[in-house]
C-alpha positions in Angstrom: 153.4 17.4 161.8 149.9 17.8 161.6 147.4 21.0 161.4 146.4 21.1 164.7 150.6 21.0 165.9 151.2 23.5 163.6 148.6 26.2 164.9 149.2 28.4 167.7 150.0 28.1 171.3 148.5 28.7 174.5 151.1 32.0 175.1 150.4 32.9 171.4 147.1 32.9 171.5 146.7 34.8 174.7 149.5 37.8 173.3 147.1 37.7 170.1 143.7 38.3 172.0 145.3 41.0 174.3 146.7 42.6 171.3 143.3 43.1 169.9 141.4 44.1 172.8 143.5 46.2 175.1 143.1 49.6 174.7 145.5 51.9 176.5 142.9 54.8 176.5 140.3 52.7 178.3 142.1 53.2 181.3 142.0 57.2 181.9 138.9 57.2 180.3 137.8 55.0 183.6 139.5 56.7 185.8 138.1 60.0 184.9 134.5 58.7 185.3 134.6 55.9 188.3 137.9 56.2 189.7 138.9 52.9 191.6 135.2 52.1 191.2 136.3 51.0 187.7 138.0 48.0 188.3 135.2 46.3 189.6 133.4 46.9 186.5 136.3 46.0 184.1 136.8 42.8 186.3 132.8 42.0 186.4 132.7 42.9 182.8 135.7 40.0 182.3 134.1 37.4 184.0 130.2 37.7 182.3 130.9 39.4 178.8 134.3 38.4 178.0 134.9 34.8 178.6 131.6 33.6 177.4 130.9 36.2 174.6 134.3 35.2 173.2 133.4 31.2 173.5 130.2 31.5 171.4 132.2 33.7 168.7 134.4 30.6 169.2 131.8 28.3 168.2 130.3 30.3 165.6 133.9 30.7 163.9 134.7 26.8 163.8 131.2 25.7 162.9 130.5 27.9 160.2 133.5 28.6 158.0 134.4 29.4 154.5 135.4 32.3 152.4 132.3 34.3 153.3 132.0 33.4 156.9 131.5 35.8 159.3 128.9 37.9 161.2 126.1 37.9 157.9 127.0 34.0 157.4 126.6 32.9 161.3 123.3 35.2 161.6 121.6 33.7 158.2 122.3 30.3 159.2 121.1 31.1 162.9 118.1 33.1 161.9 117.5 34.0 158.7 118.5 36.5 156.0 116.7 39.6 156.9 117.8 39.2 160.7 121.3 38.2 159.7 121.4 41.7 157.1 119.8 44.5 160.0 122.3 43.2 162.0 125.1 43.5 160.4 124.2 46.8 159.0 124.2 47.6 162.4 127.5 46.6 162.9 128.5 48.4 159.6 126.4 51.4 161.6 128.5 51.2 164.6 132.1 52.2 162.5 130.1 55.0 161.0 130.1 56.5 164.1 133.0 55.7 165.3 133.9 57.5 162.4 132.0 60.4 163.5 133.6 60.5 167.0 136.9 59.7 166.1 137.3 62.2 163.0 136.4 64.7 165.8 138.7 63.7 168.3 141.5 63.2 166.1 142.5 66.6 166.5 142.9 66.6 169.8 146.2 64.7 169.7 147.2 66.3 166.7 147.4 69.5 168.3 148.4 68.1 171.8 151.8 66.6 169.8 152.8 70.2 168.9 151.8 72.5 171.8 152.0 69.5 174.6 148.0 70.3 175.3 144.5 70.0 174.0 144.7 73.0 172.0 141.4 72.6 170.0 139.0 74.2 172.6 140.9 77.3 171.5 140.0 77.5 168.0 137.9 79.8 166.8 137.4 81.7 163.0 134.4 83.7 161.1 132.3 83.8 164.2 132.6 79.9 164.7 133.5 78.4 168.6 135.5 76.0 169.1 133.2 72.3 168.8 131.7 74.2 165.4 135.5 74.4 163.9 136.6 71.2 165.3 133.3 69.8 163.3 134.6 71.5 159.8 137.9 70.0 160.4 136.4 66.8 161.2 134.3 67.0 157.9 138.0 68.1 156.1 139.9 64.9 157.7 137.0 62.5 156.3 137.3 63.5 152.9 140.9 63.4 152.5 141.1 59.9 154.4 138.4 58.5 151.9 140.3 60.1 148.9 143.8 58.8 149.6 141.9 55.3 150.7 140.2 55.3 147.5 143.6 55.6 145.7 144.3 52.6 147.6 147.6 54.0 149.3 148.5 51.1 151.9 152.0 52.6 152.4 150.7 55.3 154.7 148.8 52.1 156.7 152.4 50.6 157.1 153.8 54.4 158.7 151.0 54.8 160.9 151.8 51.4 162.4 154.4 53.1 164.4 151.6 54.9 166.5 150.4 51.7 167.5 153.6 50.6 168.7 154.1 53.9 170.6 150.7 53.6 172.3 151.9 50.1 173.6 155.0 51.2 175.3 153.0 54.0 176.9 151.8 51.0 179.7 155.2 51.0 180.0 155.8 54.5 180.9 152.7 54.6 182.7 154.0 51.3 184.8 157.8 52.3 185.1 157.5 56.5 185.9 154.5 55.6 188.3 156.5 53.3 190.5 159.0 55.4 190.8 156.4 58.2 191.9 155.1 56.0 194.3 158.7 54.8 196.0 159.9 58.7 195.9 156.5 59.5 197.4 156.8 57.0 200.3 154.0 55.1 199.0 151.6 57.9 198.9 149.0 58.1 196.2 147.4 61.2 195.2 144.4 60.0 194.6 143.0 58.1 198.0 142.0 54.3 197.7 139.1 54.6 200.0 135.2 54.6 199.4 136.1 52.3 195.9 132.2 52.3 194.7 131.5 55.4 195.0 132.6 58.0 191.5 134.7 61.0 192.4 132.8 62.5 189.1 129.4 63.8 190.0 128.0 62.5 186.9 128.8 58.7 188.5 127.7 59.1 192.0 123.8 57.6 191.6 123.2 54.4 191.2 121.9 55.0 187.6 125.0 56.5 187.1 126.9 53.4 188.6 124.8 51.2 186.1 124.9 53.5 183.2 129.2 52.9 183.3 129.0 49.5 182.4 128.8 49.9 179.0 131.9 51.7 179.2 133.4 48.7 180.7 131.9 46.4 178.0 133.5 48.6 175.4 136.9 48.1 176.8 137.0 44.4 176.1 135.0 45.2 172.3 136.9 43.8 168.7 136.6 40.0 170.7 134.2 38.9 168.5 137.0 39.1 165.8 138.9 35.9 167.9 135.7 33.8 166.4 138.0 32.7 163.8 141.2 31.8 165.2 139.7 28.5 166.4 141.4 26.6 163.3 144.4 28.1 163.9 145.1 27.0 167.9 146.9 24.2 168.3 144.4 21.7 170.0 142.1 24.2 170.1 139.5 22.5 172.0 141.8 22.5 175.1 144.1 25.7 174.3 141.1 28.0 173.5 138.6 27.9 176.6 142.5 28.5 178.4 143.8 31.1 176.0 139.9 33.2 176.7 140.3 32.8 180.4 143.9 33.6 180.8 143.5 37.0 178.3 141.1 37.9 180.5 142.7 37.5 183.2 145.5 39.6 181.7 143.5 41.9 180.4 141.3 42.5 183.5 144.9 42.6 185.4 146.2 45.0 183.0 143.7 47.5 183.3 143.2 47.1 187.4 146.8 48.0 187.2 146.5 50.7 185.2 143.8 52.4 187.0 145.5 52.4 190.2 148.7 53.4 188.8 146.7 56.8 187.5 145.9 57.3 190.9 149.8 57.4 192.2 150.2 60.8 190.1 146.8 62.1 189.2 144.4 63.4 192.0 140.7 63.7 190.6 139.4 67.0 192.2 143.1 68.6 191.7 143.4 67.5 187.7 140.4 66.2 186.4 137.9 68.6 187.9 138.2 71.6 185.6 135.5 72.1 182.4 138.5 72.0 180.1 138.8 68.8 180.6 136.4 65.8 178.5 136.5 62.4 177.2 138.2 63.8 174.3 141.0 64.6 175.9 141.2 62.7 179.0 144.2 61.0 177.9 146.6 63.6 177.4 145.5 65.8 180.5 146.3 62.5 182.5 149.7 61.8 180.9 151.0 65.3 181.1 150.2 65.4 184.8 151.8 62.2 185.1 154.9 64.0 183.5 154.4 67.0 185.9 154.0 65.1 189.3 157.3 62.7 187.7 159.5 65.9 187.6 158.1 67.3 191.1 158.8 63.8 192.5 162.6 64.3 190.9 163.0 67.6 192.6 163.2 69.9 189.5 162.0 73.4 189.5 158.5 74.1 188.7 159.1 75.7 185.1 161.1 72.1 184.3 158.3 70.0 186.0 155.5 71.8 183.5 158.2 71.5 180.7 158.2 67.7 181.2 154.9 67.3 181.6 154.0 68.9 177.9 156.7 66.5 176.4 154.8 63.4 178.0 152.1 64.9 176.7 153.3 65.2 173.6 154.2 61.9 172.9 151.1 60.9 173.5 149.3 63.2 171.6 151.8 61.8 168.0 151.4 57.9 169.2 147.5 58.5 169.1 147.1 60.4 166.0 149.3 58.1 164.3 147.5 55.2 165.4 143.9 56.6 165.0 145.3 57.9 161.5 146.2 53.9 160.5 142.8 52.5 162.4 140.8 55.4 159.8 142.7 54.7 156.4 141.9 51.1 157.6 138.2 51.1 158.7 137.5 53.4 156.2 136.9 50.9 153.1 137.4 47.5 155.5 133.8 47.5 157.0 131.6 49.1 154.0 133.7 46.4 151.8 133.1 43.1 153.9 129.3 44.6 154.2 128.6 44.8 150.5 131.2 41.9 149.0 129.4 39.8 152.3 125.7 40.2 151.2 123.7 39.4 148.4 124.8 42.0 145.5 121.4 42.5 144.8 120.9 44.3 147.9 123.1 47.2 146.9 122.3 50.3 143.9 124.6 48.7 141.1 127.0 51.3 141.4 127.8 50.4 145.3 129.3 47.1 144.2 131.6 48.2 141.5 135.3 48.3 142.7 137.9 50.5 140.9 141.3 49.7 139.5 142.7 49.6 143.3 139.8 47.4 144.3 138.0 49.9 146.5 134.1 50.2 146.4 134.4 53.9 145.3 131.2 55.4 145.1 130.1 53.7 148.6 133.1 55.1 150.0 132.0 58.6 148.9 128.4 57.9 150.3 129.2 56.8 153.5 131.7 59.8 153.7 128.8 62.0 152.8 126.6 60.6 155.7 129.5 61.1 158.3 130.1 64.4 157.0 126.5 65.5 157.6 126.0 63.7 161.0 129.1 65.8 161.9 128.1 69.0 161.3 124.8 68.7 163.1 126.5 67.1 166.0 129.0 70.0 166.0 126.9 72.8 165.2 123.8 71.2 167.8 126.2 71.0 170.6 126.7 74.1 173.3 130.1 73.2 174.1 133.1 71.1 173.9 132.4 69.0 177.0 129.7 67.8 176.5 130.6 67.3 172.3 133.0 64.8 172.9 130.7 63.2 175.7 127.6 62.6 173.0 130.5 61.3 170.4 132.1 58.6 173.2 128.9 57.5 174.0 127.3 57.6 170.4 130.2 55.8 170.2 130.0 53.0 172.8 126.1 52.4 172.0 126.7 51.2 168.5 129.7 49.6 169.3 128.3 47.2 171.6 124.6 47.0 170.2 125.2 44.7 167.4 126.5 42.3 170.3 122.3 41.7 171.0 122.1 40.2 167.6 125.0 37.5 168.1 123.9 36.7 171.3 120.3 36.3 170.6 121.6 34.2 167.9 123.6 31.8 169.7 121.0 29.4 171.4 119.2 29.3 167.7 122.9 28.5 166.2 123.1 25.4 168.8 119.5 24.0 167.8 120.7 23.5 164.3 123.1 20.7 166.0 125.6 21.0 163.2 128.4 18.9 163.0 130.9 20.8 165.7 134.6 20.5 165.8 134.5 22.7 169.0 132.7 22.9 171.5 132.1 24.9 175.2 128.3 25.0 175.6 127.7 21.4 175.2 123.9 21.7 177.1 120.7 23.1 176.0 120.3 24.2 179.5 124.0 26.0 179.7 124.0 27.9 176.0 120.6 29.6 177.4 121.4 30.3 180.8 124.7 31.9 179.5 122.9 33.4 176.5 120.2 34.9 178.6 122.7 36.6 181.1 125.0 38.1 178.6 122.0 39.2 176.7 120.5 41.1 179.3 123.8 42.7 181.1 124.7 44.5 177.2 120.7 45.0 176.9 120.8 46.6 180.5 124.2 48.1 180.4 122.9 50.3 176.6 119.3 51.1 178.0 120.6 52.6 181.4 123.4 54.7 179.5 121.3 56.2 177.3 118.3 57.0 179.3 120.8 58.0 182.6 120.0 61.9 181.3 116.8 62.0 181.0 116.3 59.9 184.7 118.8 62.5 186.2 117.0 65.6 184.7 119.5 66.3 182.0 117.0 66.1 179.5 116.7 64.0 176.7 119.3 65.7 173.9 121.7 63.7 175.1 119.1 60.1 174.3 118.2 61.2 171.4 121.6 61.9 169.9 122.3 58.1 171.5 119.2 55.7 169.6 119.6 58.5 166.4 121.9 56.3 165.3 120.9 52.8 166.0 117.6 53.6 164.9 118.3 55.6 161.8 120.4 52.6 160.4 117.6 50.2 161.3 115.1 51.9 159.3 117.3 52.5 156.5 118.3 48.2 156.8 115.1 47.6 156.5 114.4 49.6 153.8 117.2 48.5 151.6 116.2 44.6 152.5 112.7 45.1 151.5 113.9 46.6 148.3 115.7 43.4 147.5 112.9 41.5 148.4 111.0 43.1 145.8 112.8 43.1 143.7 113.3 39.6 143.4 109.8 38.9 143.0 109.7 40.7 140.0 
């Protein structure tokens, strides 16, 4: 049988992509900030990010292969060292914060598994509020996930696994317990399907805000540029793979269309979501434990059993998240910094940075980068009035240097296609069509990042919420350049 029989299938391919991209929180996290509204984003977002972002990761996977392949290798051929370096220090940038954010909101479900709710905006010790203790115990959970990665403990990888499984069959329960809801109900939904562009959340209603909400909607389909190197491994990939992109989108973009609705059989938004306890930290749990709550009233129990319920759906959320954010952390923890230091020119790095202990962990970069997410931390935490609007700058820190780094494939692409390398596949076969494409992408993740982070300052909430947003982006810039203009330096001399 030969290589290309052996790879995998259409069906395969499509479970693998969804797999990697679907992301069960996207869902109330839309819900919460454009109700309905959402699915025309996610769906939008489908059709001009997804399918032809994932098609030139595609082509940059199959072209340019080997044991070092990957975002450095497909930039430096495309552009040139020093591009192909900023940007994928800004890549390496964006998992630093979602370090920050997520070390932060890992606490949430950790405390939601035991009491059945978001208990952290209750903490409180020595004078500190709440976001300033949730920021100490964010700083704690870094350094004990570096030190147990550093010992290159992979068992605790394998347990956590189970959270990811859990969070999967929670589209289950969302899709079974809903329907039932609805059929009880007669059909009714609690939250109307009327008006579908315009936000029940105030902070969505303008069309900046409208605009600003795409990025969230790009995030929800982000980790695609990791399907660049399943190319080899598709069975006839230059058929199977343009269909296994389109279909997962259109199984994704179904997916999360369903989803949104079904949170609107069981959650009403100015009923539920309306309160100040509530945040994109939490959104997740608030929504599932209602969705318990409105399943027992729709069951007929007593009020005391309805609540009871509730906290138990609630709960189970709150374990299947912190186990899976715990395996994503032990995980991301050494897995970016390492493919950014063992993927670059050594000479790059202080000596020490590229020296791997007896586990084969880059030791004293792991301590380094846990030292820089400690500090941005505690001045997020301690800058930061309240829990709100915390966990709003960390989600869209967050989203901003997740989806940046995208600008520097993109821009690449159309330089990749001049080189006209020998191509085993191939979607953008014109000069005319990879620039046309290029261009659009380009500009909808461009326009998408500038109106989310300057939507507070247009709509007179000040610029705190900006700055904390290009910090970030702009910090690690500098600091790329720096470090590549040391190298270059220093191999003059």
């Amino acid at each position: 049988m030969s290589k290309a029989e052996k790879g995998m299938t259409l069906g395969a391919l499509v479970m693998m992509i969804f797999t990697s991209v679907f992301g069960f929180a996207n869902g109330p996290v839309a819900f919460y900030l454009m109700g309905y509204g959402s699915i025309v984003f996610y769906v939008v977002a489908a059709i001009l990010f997804f399918i032809p972002f994932a098609l030139m990761m595609a082509e940059f996977g199959s072209t340019i292969k080997g044991e070092n392949s990957g975002m450095y290798k497909w930039l430096e051929v495309s552009v040139g060292p020093r591009f192909a370096f900023i940007g994928t220090f800004m890549w390496f940038a964006s998992y630093v914060v979602w370090m920050v954010s997520t070390s932060s909101k890992v606490w949430i479900p950790f405390t939601t598994a035991f009491a059945g709710s978001d208990q952290t905006q209750k903490l409180g010790l020595f004078g500190l509020n709440s976001t300033q203790m949730v920021g100490l115990l964010a700083c704690l959970w870094m350094v004990i996930v570096t030190l147990v990665s550093i010992k290159g403990v992979k068992g605790i990888v394998k347990i956590t696994s189970l959270g990811g499984i859990a969070v999967t069959s929670l589209n289950v329960v969302l899709i079974i317990i809903s329907g039932i809801i609805l059929v009880i109900n007669g059909g009714q939904l609690a939250q109307p399907f009327d008006h579908i562009l315009h936000s029940p959340n105030p902070s969505y209603q303008s069309p900046i805000g409208l605009l600003g909400f795409a990025v969230f909607a790009i995030f929800a389909y982000g980790g695609i540029e990791a399907v660049g190197g399943m190319v080899d491994k598709t069975r006839n990939p230059e058929k199977t793979f343009p269909k296994g992109v389109v279909f997962s989108a259109i199984v994704i973009s179904i997916g999360y269309a369903l989803g949104i609705f079904l949170w609107g059989v069981s959650t009403n938004w100015d009923a539920v979501l309306s309160g100040d306890s509530t945040n994109l930290g939490n959104i997740s749990y608030v929504m599932m434990n209602n969705l318990g709550v409105e399943f027992g009233n729709a069951l007929g129990m007593s009020q005391s059993a309805a609540i009871s319920m509730g906290n138990w759906f609630a709960r189970y959320t709150g374990l299947g998240m912190f186990l899976a954010y715990s395996g994503a952390f032990f995980t991301l923890t050494y897995s970016p910094l390492k493919t950014l230091i063992m993927g670059t020119p050594k000479k790059l790095w202080p000596k020490k940075f590229t020296e791997l202990n007896e586990n084969g962990m880059p030791s004293y970069a792991m301590w380094a980068q846990c030292g820089i997410v400690v500090a941005i931390i505690l001045i997020a935490s301690f800058a930061t009035p309240d829990p709100s609007a915390f966990y709003n700058i960390l989600t869209l820190m967050a989203n901003v240097s997740m989806t940046l780094p995208y600008l520097f494939l993109i821009y690449a692409f159309p330089k990749f296609k001049q080189k006209n390398m020998p191509q085993t596949f191939e979607v953008y076969k014109t000069k005319s069509m990879t620039m046309v494409v290029s261009v659009v992408v380009f500009l909808l993740v461009l326009g998408a990042n500038i109106f989310t982070i300057f939507q507070p300052i247009i709509e007179g909430a000040g610029v705190r919420d900006t700055l904390w947003m290009i910090a970030g982006p702009i910090g690690f810039t500098i600091v790329g350049m720096f470090l590549y203009s040391n190298y270059k330096r220093r191999e003059k001399e």
